[in-house]
N, C-alpha and C positions, 0 to 999 in steps of 0.2 A: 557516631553521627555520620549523616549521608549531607553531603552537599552535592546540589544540581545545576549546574549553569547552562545560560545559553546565549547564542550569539547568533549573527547573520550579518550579509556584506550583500552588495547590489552590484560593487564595483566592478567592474568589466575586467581587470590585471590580477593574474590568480594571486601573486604573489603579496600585493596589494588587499586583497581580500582574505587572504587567511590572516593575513597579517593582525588586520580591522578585529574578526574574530577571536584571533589569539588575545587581543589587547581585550574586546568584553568581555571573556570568561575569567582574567588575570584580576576582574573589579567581585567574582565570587570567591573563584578556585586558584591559587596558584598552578601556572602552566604544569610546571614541573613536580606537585602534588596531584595531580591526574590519574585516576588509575582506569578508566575507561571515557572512550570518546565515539559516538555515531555522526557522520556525517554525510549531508544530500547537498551533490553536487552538480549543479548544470551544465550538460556537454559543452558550454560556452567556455568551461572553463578547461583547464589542463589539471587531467586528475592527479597525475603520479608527482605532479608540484605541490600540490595544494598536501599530498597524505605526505610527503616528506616535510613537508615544513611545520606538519601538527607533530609527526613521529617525532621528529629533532627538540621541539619545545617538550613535548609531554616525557619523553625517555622512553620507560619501557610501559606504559598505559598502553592499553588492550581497543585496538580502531576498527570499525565495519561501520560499512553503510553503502550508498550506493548514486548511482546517479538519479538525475530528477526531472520531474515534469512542472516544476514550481516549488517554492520553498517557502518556510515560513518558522516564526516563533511566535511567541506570545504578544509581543507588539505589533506582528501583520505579516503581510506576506510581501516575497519578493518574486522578481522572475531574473531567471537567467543570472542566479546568483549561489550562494551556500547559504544552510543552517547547518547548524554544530550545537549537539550536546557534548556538556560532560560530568563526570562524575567521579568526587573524592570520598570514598565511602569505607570504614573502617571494619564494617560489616555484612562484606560485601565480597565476591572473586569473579573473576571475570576471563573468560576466555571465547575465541575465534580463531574460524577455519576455511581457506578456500579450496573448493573445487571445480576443477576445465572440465569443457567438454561436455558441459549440460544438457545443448542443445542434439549429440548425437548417443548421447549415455546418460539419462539422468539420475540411474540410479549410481554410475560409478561415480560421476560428479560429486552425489552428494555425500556416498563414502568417503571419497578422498578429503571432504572437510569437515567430515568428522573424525578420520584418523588425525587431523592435526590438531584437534580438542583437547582440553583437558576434560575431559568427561566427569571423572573423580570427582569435581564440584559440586556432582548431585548428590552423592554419597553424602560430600563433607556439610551441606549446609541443607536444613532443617527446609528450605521452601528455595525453588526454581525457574525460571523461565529462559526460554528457548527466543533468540533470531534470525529470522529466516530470510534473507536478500535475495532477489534470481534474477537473470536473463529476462527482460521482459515484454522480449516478440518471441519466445519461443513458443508459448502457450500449452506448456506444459505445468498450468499453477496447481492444477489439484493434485498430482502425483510429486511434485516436488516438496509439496507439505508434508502427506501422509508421509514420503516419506524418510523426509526428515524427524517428523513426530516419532515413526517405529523405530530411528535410529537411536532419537533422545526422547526419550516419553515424557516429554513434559507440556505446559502451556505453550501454546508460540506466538506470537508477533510479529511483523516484517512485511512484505510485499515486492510485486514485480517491477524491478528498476525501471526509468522513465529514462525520454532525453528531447523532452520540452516539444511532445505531439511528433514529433520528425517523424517516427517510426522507422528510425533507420540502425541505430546502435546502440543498445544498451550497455552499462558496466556495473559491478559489482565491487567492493573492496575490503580486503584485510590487512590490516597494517599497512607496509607500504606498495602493496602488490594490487594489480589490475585486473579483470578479467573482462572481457567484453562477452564469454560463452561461459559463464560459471554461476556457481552458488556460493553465496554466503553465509555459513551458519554460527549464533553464537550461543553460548550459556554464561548465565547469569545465576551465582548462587547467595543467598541472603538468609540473614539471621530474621527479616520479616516477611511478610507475605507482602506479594508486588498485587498489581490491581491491572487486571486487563477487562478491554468490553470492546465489541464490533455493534454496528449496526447502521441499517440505510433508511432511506424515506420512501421507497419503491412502495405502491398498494395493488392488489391485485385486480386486473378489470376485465377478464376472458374468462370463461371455462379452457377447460387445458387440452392441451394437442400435443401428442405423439411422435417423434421424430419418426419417420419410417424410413427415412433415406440419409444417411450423412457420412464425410467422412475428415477426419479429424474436426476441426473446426468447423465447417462447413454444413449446412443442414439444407438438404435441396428440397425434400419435404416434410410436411406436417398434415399426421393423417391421411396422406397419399398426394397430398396439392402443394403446388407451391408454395415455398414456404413464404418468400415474399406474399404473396398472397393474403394470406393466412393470417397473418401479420398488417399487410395493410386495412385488410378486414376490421379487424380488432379497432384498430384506431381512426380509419376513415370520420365516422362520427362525430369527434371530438376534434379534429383538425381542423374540420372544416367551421366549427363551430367556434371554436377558440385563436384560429390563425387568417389571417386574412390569404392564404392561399390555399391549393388542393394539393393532395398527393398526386395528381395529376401532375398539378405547375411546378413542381420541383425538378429539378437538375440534380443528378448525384455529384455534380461537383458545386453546388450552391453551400453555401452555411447551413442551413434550413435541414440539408438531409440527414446531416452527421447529428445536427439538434435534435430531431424528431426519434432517430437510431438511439440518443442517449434516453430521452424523458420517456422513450416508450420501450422497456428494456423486458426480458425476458426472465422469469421469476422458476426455480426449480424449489418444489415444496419440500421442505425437511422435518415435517412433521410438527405440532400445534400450531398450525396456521403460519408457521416461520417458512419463508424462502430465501434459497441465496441465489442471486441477480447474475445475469451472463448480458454482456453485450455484444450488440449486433451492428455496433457503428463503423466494423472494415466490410460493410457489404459494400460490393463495388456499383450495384444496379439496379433494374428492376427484372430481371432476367429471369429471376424465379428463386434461385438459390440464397439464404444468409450468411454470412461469414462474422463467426462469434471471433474472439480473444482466447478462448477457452477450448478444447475437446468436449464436443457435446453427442454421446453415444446416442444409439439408435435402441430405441424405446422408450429414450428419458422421457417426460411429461411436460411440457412447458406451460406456463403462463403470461400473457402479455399482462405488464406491469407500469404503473405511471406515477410518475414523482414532479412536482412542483419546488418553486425555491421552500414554503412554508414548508412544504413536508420532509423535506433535508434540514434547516432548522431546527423543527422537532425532532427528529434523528439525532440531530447531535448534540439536542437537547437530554436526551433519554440517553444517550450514553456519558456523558456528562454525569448526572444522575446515579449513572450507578454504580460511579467511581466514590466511595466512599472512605472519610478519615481522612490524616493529615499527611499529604505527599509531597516527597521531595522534589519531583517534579514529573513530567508526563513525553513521554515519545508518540507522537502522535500520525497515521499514515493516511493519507485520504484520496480517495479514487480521484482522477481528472474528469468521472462523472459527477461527481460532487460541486467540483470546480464548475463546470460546463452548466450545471443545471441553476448555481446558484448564482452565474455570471461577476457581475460586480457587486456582490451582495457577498461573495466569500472570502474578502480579505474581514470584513464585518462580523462574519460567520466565526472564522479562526479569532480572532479575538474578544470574542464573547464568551466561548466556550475557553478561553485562560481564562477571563474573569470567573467563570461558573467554576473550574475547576480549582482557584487561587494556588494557583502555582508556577514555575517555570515550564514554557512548553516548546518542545523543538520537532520541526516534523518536514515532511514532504509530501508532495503528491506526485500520484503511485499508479500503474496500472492493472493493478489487480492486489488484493490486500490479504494479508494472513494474518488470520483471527483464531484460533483455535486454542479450546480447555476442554478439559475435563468434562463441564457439563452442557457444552457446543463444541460438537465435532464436525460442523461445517468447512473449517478448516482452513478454503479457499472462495473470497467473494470478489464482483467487483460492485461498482458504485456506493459502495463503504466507508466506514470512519473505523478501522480500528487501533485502538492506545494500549499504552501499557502507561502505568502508572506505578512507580518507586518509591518505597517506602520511607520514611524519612530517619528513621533508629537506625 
């Protein structure tokens, strides 16, 4: 048997808050029957108290998770609080690893936590999945996936730590250890098959355009023109039409700009009409130049892409969906475009999709999401929902 629990606290005294949550999982799982626990924590709190007071109740149960841009379970969402899963699973092995230093090596990063793995896990057990936690202003999500994927070939889940929009410091965690520059990797081995699924509400509304100038992040042109430009082209139309202002009458320090940078995001095709979404919401101006979250090479193909609240719904309706069978419960990570696009409508959003999924669900929001299997190797998204779901045997 697998039991799933989850919990969440709001409360502003880390101590007092883990506390709250130790006491809701103790009404599924006994603390000290625990054999693994993820947790999303907002920089509000003090992380190395909150992972020491779970370590000390749980023993030796196996900890990752990271910090957050908002939190939530299946009865809603909090800010500037914790969720906590966990799991007493009979059928089940569980291990994590950290590695420093991400943001200047991230291939030694991710080595280094994988040497502290127990690997063997995939060996010993019939079906697999892989989590992936990282640094998440480095903007290094798609090479951190892959390659943690080549280190552990298996499914992965996880995403780019948060700390509540600041953009000032991310953390990652294992056990009771910190990183503010690391990655977190785990595995997860099981006698069933787990259930993973990503997907956005992004559609596409451009013909597509050619990076010809960029470097890391940065994309100065498209097609030889500004890329700002290019970009505002695309959506002028539809602003004007649907906002009671112009991309003229905006301010880049207004709401409106960072709004219009999320709904109108950039789409990279990956083949059957499938893309995965890059944002463009740390552009500082109208200067010419974009500033994605991601590395966006020179040649790629973009497409300007548009999502509404209905069409995130749907999204997480269809991944919902195609979570099939009886699950223990659901780790679920979702972009702060998510959040952003669906406004007050996504504490409603996360708790519909527990009732569609019926089961315990624990999750955070993320700035960039790891989705990748076998038969979607996109890998690295953002404006995403991606879950893993736990088998219940």
């Amino acid at each position: 048997m697998t039991k799933f629990a989850t919990a969440a606290s709001i409360n502003g005294d880390t101590e007092t808050a883990t506390r709250a949550c130790l006491n809701q999982l103790s009404g599924t799982i006994e603390p000290s029957n625990v054999d693994f626990v993820w947790i999303g924590i907002s920089p509000a709190h003090q992380y190395e108290e909150a992972l020491r007071l779970l370590q000390s109740a749980t023993g030796d149960a196996t900890i990752i998770g990271a910090s957050s841009a908002g939190e939530f379970t299946e009865d809603g969402v909090v800010s500037g609080g914790m969720s906590v899963a966990a799991v007493a699973s009979d059928s089940m092995a569980f291990s994590a690893g950290l590695g420093t230093g991400y943001g200047s090596d991230p291939q030694a990063a991710v080595g280094s936590a994988v040497g502290s793995l127990d690997t063997d896990i995939q060996e010993a057990y019939p079906y697999a999945v892989g989590l992936n936690f990282h640094d998440g202003l480095v903007g290094n999500g798609d090479e951190v996936t892959m390659r943690g994927y080549q280190a552990i070939p298996t499914d992965f889940v996880g995403g780019s730590a948060g700390d509540d929009r600041r953009l000032e410091e991310t953390a990652v965690f294992v056990g009771d250890q910190v990183s503010t520059d690391g990655v977190a990797l785990g595995v997860i081995g099981s006698e069933q098959p787990f259930q993973q699924a990503v997907g956005h509400g992004h559609k596409r509304i451009s013909d597509g355009m050619t990076v010809t100038d960029s470097d890391g992040g940065t994309v100065r042109t498209l097609d030889g023109e500004p890329a700002y430009e290019r970009w505002a082209d695309a959506v002028r139309d539809v602003v004007e039409e649907e906002y009671e202002f112009s991309l003229s009458g905006i301010d880049p320090g207004d709401p409106e700009w960072v709004q219009l940078l999320t709904r109108f995001e950039f789409g990279i095709e990956t083949g059957d009409q499938e893309y995965k979404i890059r944002w463009p919401g740390i552009t500082p101006d109208r200067s010419g130049p974009l500033s994605f979250a991601t590395v966006i090479p020179e040649g790629t193909d973009l497409f300007v892409m548009d999502a509404q609240p209905a069409d995130e719904r749907e999204a997480q309706r269809r991944v919902g969906d195609s979570l099939d069978g009886d699950l223990a419960g659901v780790l679920s990570f979702a972009c702060i475009c998510q959040s952003n696009i669906l406004g007050d409508e996504f504490g409603g959003a996360v708790q519909a999709f527990g009732d569609q999924v019926d089961a315990p669900l624990a999750g955070m929001e993320v700035y960039g999401e790891v989705g990748l299997s076998s038969g979607d190797m996109r890998g690295y998204h953002n404006a995403s929902l991606s879950v893993l779901g736990f088998p219940s045997g």
